[in-house]
Structure formats: C-alpha cells, structure tokens
N, C-alpha and C positions, 0 to 999 in steps of 0.2 A: 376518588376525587373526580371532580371533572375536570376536563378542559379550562374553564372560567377558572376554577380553583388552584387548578396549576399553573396559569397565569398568571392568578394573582400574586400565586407564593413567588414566582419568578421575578417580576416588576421591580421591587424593592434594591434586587440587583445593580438596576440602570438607573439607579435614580425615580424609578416611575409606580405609579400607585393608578388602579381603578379609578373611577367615577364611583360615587355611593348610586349604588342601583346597577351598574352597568351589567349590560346582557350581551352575547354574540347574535348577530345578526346577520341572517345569511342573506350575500350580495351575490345577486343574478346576473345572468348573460355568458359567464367562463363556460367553458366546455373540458376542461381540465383540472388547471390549477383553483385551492378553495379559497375564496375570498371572505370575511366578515367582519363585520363591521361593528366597533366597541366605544365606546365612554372612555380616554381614561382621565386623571385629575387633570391632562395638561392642555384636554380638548380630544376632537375627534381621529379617531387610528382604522387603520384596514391591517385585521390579522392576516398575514397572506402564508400559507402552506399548500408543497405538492397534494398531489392527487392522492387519495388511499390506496396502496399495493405497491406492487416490484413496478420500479421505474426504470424506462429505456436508458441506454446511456447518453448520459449531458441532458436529460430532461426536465425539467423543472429544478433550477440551477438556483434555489434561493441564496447559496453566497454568493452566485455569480450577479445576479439582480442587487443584492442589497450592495454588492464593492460599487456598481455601476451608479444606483441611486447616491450614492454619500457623495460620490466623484462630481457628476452631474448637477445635482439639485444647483449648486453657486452659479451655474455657467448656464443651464440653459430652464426656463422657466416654465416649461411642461413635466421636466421630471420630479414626481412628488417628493418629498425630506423621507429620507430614510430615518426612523427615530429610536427602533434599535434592530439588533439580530442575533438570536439563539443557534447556535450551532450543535449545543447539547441538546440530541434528542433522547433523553431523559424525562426532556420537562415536557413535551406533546409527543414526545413517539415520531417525528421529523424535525429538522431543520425548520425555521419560521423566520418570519420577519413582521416588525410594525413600521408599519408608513402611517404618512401624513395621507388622512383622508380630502379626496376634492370633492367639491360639488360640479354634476355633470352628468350627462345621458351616454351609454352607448349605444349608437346604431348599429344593429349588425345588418339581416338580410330583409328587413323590411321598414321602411320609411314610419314613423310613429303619427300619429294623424294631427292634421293641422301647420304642415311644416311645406303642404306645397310638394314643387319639386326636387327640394332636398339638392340641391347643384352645389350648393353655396357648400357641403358636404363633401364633394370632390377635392374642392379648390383648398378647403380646410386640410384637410387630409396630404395633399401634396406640400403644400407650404410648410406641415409641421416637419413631412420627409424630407424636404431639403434643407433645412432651418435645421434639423438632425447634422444631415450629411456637412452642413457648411465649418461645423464646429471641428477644430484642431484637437483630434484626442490628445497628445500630449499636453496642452495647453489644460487642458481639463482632468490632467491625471490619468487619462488611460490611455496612454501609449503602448503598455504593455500589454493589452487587453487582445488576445485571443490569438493565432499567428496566420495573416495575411498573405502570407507569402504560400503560392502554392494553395490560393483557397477554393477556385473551384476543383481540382482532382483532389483536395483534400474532404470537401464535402458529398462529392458524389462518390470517392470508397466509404463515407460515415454514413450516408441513405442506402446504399448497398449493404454492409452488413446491419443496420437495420431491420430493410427488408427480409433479408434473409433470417435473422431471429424472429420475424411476424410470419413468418411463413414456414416452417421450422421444415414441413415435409417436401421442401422444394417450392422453389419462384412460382408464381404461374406464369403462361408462357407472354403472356403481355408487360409483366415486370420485367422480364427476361430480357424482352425483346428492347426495350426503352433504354435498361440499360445498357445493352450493347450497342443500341444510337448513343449513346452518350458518350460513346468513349474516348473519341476523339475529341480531348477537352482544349476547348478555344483558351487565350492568356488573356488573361483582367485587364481590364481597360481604366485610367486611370488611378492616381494614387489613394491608398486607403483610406476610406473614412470608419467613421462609429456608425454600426450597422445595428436597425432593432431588432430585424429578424422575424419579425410577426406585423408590421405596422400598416395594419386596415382600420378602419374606422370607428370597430367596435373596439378597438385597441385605445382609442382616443374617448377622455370625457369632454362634451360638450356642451355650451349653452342651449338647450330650447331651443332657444328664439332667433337666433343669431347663427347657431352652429358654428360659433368661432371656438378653438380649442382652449380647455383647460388644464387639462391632464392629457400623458402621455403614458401610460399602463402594461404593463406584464415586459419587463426587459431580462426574464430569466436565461433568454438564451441573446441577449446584444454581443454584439463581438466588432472585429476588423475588417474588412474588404471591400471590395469595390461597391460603389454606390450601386449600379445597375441590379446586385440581387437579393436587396430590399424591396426595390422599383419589381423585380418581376417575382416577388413572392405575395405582393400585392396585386399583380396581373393575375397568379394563379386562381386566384379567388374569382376574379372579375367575371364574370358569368354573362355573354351576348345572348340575346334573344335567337341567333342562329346557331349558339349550340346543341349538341346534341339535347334530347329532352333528359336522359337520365344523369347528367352533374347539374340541372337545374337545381336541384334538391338541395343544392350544396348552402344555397341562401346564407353565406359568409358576409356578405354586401349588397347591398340595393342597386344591383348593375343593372339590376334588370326594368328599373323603372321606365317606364318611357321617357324619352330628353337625354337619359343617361349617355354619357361617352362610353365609345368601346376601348379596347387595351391599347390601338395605334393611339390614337385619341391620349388617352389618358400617360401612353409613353411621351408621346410629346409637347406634353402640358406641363410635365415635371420638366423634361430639357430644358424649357422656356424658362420655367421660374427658377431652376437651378444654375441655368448660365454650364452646363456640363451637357455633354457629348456622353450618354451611356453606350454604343456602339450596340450593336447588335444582340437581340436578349433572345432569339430564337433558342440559344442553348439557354442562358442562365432558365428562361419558361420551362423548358423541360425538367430540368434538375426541381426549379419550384414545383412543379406540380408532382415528380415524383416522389419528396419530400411530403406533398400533401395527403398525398395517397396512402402513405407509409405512417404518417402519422394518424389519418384517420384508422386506419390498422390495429396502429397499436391500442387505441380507446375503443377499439373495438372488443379486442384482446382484455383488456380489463373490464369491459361488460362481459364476457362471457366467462369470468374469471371469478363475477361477481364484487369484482370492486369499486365499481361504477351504478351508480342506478339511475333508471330514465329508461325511458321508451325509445326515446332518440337514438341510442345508440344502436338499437337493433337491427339497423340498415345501414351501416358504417361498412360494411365488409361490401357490398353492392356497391354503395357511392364509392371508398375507396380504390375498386376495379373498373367502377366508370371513368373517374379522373386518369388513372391512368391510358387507357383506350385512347383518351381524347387528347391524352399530353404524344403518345405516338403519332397520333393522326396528323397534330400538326405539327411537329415535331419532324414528321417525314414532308409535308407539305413545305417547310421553310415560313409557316407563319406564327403570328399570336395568335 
C-alpha cells in the first residue's frame, strides 16, 4: 500500500476522510523534517513527519509539536490548528501529524523578486518573537512544557553529547575547544517564556506583498526558558557581510542583503519591541551556533548514510566546521 493508502485507512479513525482525488504533495523549503500537502473532506492539511532514518535525541519531536499546537492554536493566532496525531507508527513507519494548512511564503536565504528590500521582513519576524515570548505558558496550558530551570547547562551538556555522537572518533579540536569556552555557564536572565527554538523567517509563512505573518511553523523542539536563546538562535543564522566568507553559505536568512541590520541591530530591535532586557547573548550565541553546527552535522550524517538526498547536503560537514571556527572567534572576542 502506499502512504496515501494508509492514510486513508487511518482517517476514519478521527473522524476524517480524503478529498475525492487527493494526492501528497511535496512542500519545499525544510531541510529536515517532510512536509506535504493533501485534500482532506474538511479542507486543506500539511502531513508533517520526521526525517527518513535514526534520529538524534529530542529531534523531530512530532508529540512534542502537536501537544504544543492543540495548546497554542486558541491563544495565539500564528500557531496552525493541530487536526489530528498518530503515534502508531504502524500506520506510516513514524509518528505524524495533520495540521491546518496556511497560505504563505517562506523566506529563507534569499529575498524572492519584486519584494524590494525585504525590511518589513525583519520587523515581521521580531514582532511574531515577542508576541511568542509575551504569552503566559501556563495561561495557555503549557506550564509544564519542558524544565527551565537549569536551561542553559542543561542544553549545552545535550549539544555536547550530540556532538560527540556526530563525531563518533573524537571532537575536532575546534568543537573541543568551544565547548570548553563554554563552560563557565552564565544564569538565565529573566522569567520563563515559550520558547520556539528554531524561529527565522523561513520558519514563518507570510504574505507577498506585505510580508506580514501568517503562520508560525516547525515547533517540534518549542519548550521553556529564557527569552534571550530564541533571540540568539536567530542571531546564529544572521550572517554580516564581514563575516568570514566560508559560513556565508549558510544563506538561512537574507542578512545579507544590503540595508540589512546586523545582530547588535537586530538584538536591540527585539528589546524595543519586547519592552525586556535579554542581558548579554555573547554566551547564549555561542551555545546557538554550536547547536548549529552540530545540527548541520548530524544532516550531514544522514546524507552520507543515505537517508537524505540532495546535493546540498554534501557540504554540510565544511559549513558545519566553519560555523563553529567562527562561533570561537567571537566567542573569544566577547562579540555577536
């Protein structure tokens, strides 16, 4: 049977049936998790399932995404309706979930033509992250939602034995070295918020024409902590025209348009609109970007595992060891 097939027999389950005709359609831009897009009788859905292969641990967390969507969707109006979730992988051979599909673009590393200079792109993107951050998890049912306490030394031992499972025969000595800057871990600066944990722009659907947000997308790893290491896992991406040339590649985000703000810039453009004090992100940047590093890693690790296809990936292990180089350098410098 197929996928389509097995869907279908599953549907009836939730109350839900096809569209007559409906086909999977595969929705572009992810670089991990599969996105596609279906008919069913009640209107338009996004089948969303992990990546094909052995997955890192806590990676594409689809119960943790759909508890987040059901919770969310009442209280805040970027997160899409969760419409149902399989946890028998029986029925596709993973874990799945159907969302409410939105209409919408994502932007990742290059501006799409006719849009100008894409500014109004910034301003969107920060507003949806504070507008995130402003929301009372409890209030919205997820107070219990991940444990804060204790979140940056708990996330840099979870990118550390990461690392070390992508690297199986030893660190190299540039991870090495990062993490042992890192170890003297600074304390969280303000009270917890709901964190997305991924939230750049391609992470967001938006209008055209307007670039105001409609969707707010991929929340398989959202959780608890301090606002600031959203804000700087959004920085990690951000890419200056005086960085080095080899993480240019990384083209996550259109940073590097001309007009573009740089990360102090774009740090205290969120203060502004957030009315919050993140205190100093030189650490939370480093731990972002060695996260980046480690993740681009491991999709590295699964192209050459062959559970990935693309051509893309085949430079993942280079960028991966550039990002890190460059998260040391500033890192020892005391900058973004």
């Amino acid at each position: 049977m197929s996928d389509l097939e097995r869907l279908a027999a599953w549907l009836p389950t939730q109350g839900l049936a096809l569209a007559p005709g409906a086909v999977l359609e595969r929705l572009g831009g992810g670089i991990a998790n599969r996105n596609e897009g279906l008919m069913l009788s009640s209107g338009p859905a996004v089948l969303r399932r992990p990546p094909p292969g052995a997955l890192a641990a806590g990676a594409s967390d689809m119960g943790r995404e759909a508890r987040v969507l059901a919770a969310l969707a009442p209280h805040f109006p970027l997160a899409p309706r969760l419409i149902a979730f399989c946890d028998d992988e029986a029925v596709l051979g993973t874990k799945f979930q159907l969302i409410e599909r939105r209409d919408g673009v994502a932007i990742a590393g290059t501006l799409p033509p006719g849009i100008g200079d894409g500014l109004a792109l910034v301003e969107t993107t920060l507003q949806a992250m504070a507008a995130l951050h402003a929301l009372d998890p409890a209030a919205v049912g997820l107070g219990n939602l991940g444990k804060p306490e204790g979140f940056h030394a708990r996330q840099l031992k979870g990118w550390t034995a990461r690392a070390e499972a992508v690297w199986p025969d030893g660190l190299p000595d540039a991870v090495a070295a990062l993490i042992a800057a890192l170890a003297n871990v600074p304390a969280e600066v303000g009270a917890p918020v709901l964190l997305h944990m991924d939230l750049k722009p391609d992470n967001l659907l938006v209008d055209p024409a307007s670039l105001r947000a409609r969707a707010m997308i991929d929340w398989d790893m959202a959780t608890r902590g301090p606002r600031g290491f959203d804000l700087a896992i959004l920085l990690s991406y951000w890419i200056e025209p005086c960085d080095p040339d080899d993480v240019k590649s990384l083209m996550a985000v259109p940073s590097l348009t001309p007009g573009w703000p740089g990360r102090a810039a774009v740090a205290a453009r969120y203060a502004e609109i957030s009315e919050h004090d993140v205190g100093d992100l030189v650490w939370p940047l480093g731990l972002a970007r060695l996260r980046l590093g480690v993740a681009w890693m491991q999709l590295y690790r699964k192209w050459q595992r062959g559970e990935m296809d693309g051509a893309r990936y085949q430079g993942f292990e280079t960028l991966a060891l550039a990002i890190i180089d460059h998260a040391a350098e500033q890192f020892r410098k005391g900058a973004l």
